[in-house]
N, C-alpha and C positions, 0 to 999 in steps of 0.2 A: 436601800430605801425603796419600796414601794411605792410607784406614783400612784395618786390617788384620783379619779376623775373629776376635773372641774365643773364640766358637764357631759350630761349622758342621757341619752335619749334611749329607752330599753323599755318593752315590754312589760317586762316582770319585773324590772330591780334585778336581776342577778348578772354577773359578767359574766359571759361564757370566754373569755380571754381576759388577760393580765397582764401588766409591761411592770419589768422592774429596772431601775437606773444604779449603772454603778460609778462612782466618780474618784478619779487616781487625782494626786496632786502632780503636777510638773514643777520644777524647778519652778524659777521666782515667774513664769510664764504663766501661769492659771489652771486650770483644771480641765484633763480629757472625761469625758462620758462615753459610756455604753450603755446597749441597750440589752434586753432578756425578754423575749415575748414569750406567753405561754398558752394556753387550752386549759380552761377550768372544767368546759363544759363541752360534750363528744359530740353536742348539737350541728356545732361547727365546723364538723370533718363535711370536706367538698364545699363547701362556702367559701367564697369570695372575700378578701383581705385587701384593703387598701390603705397604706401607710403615709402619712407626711409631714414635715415637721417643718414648722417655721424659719426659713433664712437658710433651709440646707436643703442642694438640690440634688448630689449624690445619693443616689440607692444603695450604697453598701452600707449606708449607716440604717437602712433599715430591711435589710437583706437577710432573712432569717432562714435561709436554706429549703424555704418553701417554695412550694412549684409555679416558677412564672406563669402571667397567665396571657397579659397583654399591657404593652406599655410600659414602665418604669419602674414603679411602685406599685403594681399589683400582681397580685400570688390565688393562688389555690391552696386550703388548708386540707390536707392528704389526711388521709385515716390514720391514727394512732401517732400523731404526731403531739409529742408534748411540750416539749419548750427548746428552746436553741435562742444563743448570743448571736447581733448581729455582728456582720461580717468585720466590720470597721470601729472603731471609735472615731468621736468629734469630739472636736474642743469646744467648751462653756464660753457663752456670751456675757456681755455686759448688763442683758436683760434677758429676762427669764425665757425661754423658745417654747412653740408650743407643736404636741403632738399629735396629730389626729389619726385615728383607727376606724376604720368602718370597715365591719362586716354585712356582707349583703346575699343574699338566697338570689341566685340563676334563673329559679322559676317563676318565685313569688314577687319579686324585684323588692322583697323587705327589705331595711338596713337597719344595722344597728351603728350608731356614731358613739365614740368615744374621744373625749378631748380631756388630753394629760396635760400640765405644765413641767415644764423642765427645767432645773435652777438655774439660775445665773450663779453668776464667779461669787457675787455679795452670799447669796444661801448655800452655796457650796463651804465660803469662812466662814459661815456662821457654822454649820452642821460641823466642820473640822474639829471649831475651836468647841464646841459641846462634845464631841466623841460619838457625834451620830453619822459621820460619812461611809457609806456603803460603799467598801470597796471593789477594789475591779479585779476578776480574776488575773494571774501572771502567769507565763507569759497567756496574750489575748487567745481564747480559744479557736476563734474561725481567721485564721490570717491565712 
């Protein structure tokens, strides 16, 4: 499943990155997520990447093998880098979490903000019992 931005603050209209979510069921427990960042656009090679997501303070749930830069949750996006799973999954909340993306230029101090939402347990049964839940790769790729 494709998140889609709830809001986005961009130039042009176009993303030059993409986040995809995939969601496993666990026993009668609720549902784990991952995450799949990608590069639409090569604008973004050496820009600045800051991740965070509502309620979760661990960086390996959003640790995509990009080059730290400083601090926690922020990277450098290296040239010809195209997408990679974060390192970790996290478990679904009660209420929907939210994720926020900013890219930002070193020189020009631009940024572009990206805010996803991420389902809760209720939209993860709903997407199940329709046959839309995006599943998770097995075993997880970056462990």
């Amino acid at each position: 499943m494709s998140l889609i931005p709830v809001n986005q603050v961009s130039a042009d209209g176009n993303d030059p990155v993409w986040v995809d979510v995939c969601i496993l069921p666990e026993d009668k427990k609720g549902f784990s997520a991952g995450l799949l960042f990608a590069v639409s656009d090569e604008s973004v090679y050496g820009k600045g990447v800051q991740f965070g997501i509502s309620g979760l303070m661990n960086p390996n749930f959003t640790d995509f093998g990009l080059i730290r830069n400083f601090g926690r949750h922020n990277y450098i996006i290296p040239d010809k880098f195209d997408s990679s799973w974060a390192k970790k999954q996290f478990r679904l909340k009660v209420n929907r979490q939210t994720l926020y993306v900013h890219i930002f230029n070193f020189q020009t101090a631009d940024k572009i903000t990206m805010i996803y939402s991420i389902p809760s347990i209720s939209d993860a049964l709903e997407l199940q019992a329709n046959g839309n839940l995006n599943p998770c790769p097995q075993p997880w790729p970056r462990q």
